[in-house]
C-alpha positions as CSV (number, residue, x, y, z in Angstrom):
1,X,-49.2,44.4,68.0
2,X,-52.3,42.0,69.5
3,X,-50.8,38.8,70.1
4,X,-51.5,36.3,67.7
5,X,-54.7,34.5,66.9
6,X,-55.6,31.4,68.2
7,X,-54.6,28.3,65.5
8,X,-58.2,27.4,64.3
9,X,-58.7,23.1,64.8
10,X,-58.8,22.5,60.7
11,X,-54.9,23.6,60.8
12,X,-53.2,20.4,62.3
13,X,-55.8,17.9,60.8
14,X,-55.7,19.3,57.6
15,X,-52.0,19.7,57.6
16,X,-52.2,15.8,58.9
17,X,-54.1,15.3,55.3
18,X,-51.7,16.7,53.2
19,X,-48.5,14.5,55.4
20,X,-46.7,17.7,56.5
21,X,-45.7,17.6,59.8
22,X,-44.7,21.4,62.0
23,X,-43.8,21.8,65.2
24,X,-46.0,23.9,67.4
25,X,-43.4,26.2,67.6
26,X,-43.8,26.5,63.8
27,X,-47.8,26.3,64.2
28,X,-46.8,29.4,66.4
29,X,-44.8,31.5,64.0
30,X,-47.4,30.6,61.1
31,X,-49.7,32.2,63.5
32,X,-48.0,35.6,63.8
33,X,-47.0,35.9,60.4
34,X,-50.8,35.5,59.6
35,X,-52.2,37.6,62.4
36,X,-49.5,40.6,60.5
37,X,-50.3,40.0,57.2
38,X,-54.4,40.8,58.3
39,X,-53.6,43.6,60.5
40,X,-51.4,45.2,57.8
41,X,-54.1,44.6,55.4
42,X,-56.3,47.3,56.6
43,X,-53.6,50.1,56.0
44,X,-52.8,48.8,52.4
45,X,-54.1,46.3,50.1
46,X,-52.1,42.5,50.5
47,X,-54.7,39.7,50.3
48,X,-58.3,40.0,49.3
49,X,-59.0,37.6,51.8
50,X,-60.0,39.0,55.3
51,X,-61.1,36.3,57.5
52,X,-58.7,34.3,59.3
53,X,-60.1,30.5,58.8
54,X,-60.2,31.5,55.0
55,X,-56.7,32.9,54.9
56,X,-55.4,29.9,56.8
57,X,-56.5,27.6,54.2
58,X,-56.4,30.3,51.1
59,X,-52.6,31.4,52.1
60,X,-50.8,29.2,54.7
61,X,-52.1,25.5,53.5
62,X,-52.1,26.1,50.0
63,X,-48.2,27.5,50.1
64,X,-47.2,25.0,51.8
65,X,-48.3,21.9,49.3
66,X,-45.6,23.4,48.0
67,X,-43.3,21.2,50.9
68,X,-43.1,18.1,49.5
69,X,-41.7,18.9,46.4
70,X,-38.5,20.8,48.3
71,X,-38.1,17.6,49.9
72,X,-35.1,16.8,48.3
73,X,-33.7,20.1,48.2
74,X,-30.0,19.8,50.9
75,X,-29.4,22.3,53.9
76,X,-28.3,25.8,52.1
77,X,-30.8,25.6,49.3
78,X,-31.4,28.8,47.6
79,X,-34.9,29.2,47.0
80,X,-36.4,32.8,45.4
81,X,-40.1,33.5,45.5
82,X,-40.8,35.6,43.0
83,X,-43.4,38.6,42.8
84,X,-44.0,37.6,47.1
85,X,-46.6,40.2,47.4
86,X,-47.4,39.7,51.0
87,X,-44.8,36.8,51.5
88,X,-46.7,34.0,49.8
89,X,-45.7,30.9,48.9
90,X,-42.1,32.5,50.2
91,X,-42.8,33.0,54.0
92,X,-44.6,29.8,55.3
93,X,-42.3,27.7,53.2
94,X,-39.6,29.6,55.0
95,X,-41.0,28.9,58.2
96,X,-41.6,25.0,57.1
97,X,-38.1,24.3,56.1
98,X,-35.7,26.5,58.2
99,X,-32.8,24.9,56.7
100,X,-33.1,26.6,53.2
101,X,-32.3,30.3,52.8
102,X,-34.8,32.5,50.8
103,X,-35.2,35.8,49.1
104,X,-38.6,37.7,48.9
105,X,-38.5,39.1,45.9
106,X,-41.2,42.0,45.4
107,X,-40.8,45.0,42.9
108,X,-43.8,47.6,45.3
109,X,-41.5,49.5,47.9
110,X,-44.7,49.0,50.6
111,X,-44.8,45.2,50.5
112,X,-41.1,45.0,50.7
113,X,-41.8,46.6,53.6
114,X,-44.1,44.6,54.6
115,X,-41.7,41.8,54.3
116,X,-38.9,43.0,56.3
117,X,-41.0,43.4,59.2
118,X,-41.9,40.0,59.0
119,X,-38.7,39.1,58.8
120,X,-37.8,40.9,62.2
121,X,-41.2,39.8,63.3
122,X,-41.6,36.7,62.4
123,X,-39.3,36.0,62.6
124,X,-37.5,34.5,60.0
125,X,-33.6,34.3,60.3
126,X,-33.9,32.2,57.2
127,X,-35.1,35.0,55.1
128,X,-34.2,38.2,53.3
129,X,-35.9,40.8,50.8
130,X,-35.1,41.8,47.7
131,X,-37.0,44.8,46.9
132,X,-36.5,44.8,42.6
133,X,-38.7,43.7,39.4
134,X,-37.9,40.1,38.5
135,X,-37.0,41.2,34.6
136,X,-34.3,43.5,36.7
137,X,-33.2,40.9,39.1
138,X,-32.8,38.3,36.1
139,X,-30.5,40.4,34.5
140,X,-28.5,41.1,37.6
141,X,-25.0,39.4,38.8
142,X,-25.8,37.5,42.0
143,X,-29.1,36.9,41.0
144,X,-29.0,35.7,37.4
145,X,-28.7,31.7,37.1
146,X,-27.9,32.0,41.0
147,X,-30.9,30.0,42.5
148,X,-31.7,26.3,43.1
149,X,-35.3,26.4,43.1
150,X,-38.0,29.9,42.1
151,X,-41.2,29.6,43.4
152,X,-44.3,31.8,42.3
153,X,-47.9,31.8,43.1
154,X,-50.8,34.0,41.1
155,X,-48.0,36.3,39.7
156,X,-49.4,35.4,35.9
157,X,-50.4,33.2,32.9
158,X,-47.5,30.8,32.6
159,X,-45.9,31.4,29.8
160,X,-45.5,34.9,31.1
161,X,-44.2,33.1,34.6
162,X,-41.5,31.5,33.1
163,X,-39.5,34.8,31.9
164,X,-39.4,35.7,35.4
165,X,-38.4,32.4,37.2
166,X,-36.1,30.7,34.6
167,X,-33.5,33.1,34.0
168,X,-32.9,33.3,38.2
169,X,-32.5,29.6,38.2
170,X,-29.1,27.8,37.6
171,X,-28.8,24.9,35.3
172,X,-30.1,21.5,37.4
173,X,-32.5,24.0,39.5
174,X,-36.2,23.7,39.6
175,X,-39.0,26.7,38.6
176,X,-42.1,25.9,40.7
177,X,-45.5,27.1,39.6
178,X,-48.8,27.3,41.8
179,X,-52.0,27.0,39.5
180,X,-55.6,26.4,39.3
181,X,-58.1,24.7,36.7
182,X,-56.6,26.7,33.4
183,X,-52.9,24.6,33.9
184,X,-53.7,22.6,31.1
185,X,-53.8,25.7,28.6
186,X,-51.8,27.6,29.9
187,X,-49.0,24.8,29.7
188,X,-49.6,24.1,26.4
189,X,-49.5,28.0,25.4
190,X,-46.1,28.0,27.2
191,X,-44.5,25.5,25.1
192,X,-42.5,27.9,23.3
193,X,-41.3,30.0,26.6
194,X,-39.7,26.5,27.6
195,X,-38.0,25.6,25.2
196,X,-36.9,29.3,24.6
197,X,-35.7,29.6,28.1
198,X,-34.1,26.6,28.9
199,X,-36.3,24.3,30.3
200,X,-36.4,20.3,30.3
201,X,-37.9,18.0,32.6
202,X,-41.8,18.8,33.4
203,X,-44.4,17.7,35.6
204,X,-47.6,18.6,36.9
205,X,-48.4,17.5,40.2
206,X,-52.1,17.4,41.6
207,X,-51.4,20.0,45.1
208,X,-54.2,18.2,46.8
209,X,-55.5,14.5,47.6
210,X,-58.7,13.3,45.8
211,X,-61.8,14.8,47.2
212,X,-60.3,17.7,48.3
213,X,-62.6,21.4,47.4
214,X,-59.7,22.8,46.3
215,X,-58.6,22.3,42.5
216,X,-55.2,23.6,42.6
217,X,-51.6,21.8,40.2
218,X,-47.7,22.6,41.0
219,X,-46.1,22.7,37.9
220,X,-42.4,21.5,38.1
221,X,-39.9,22.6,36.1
222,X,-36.4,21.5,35.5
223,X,-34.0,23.4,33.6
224,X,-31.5,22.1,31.5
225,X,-30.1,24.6,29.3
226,X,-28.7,28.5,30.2
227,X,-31.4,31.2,29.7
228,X,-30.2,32.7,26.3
229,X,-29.2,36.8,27.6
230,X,-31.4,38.7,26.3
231,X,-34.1,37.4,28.5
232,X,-35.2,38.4,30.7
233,X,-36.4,41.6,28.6
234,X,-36.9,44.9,29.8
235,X,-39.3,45.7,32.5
236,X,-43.5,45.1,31.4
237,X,-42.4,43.3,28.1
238,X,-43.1,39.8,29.4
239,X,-47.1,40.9,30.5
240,X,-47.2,42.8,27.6
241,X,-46.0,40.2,24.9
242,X,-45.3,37.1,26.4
243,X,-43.8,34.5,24.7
């Protein structure tokens, strides 16, 4: 493996921006997790995006806006990121908060691959894969109502989302949702997942200062009640007939 591109100027003063501070020694391992996600992205499809400074900001700033809101999360947090694909938001948030422990969870046998050689890579002592659909893992002692916090990015509308997340989150734990412009409607199609799966407390949470180009919202989730059992349901149902 090449060694690992050079960290473009933008990184630190945009990270400044956005108040998260990393050690260069983080910077570093941000780096190398980057420069394998692009190399393994010619054998097999992970990330549409191709060029570095666009993948820096496209994958490694916009997971971690994701920081801030684990900021109260203890040492020994469980946090799941479900659907990781090629490790996003899961592996820089990883590499950002070294204290919590995370599972990739990714249902495609060649990105869990992916995953565990960044995990030996990376590397990321913090981090292990979980190689399983999220309707499966939901339904699944050790994972079911196990986790403080689930994560996602892209994976889906939301009310389709929240079948996957809330059922892996324990009672008092968070679901965290990346989205773009359509948050509004797709919150308030979700209305009836929530209240079906167990959710309480929401916010949305602008991921970005004013002025920034990017339009991005973190939806936060608390849950207050047990996921009834029969959710999630079998495997596809959620895409195919959300809630």
């Amino acid at each position: 493996m090449e060694s690992s591109p050079a960290i473009p100027d933008f990184v630190p003063a945009e990270l400044a921006q956005l108040q998260l501070a990393l050690s260069a020694e983080q910077l570093d391992r941000l780096a190398r997790y980057l420069h394998l996600l692009l190399e393994t992205n010619k054998q097999f499809n992970l990330t549409g995006i191709k060029e570095p400074q666009a993948a820096w900001r496209r994958h490694i700033i916009d997971s971690l806006t994701l920081v801030p809101l684990l900021a109260d999360c203890p040492a020994g947090t469980t946090v799941i990121d479900v659907g990781s694909g090629g490790g996003l938001p899961g592996v820089p948030l990883a590499i950002a908060r070294p204290d919590l422990r995370f599972t990739l969870l990714e249902a495609t046998g060649k990105k869990a691959r992916f995953l565990e050689s960044c995990i030996r890579d990376v590397p990321l002592p913090n981090g292990t894969v979980l190689n399983d659909r999220a309707e499966k893992a939901g339904q699944t002692k050790g994972c079911r109502q196990h986790f403080d916090v689930a994560v996602c990015r892209a994976v889906g509308p939301l009310r389709e989302v929240l079948e996957y997340l809330l059922p892996l989150v324990k009672v008092g734990g968070q679901a965290l949702a990346m989205k773009g412009a359509q948050a509004e409607a797709e919150l308030e199609a979700a209305s009836d997942a929530m209240m079906i799966l167990g959710a309480g407390e929401l916010q949305v949470i602008q991921a970005y200062p004013d002025g920034w180009p990017t339009e991005a919202v973190l939806i936060r989730l608390t849950k207050e009640r047990p996921t009834p059992p029969e959710y999630p349901r079998l495997p596809g149902t959620p895409h195919q007939d959300p809630l």
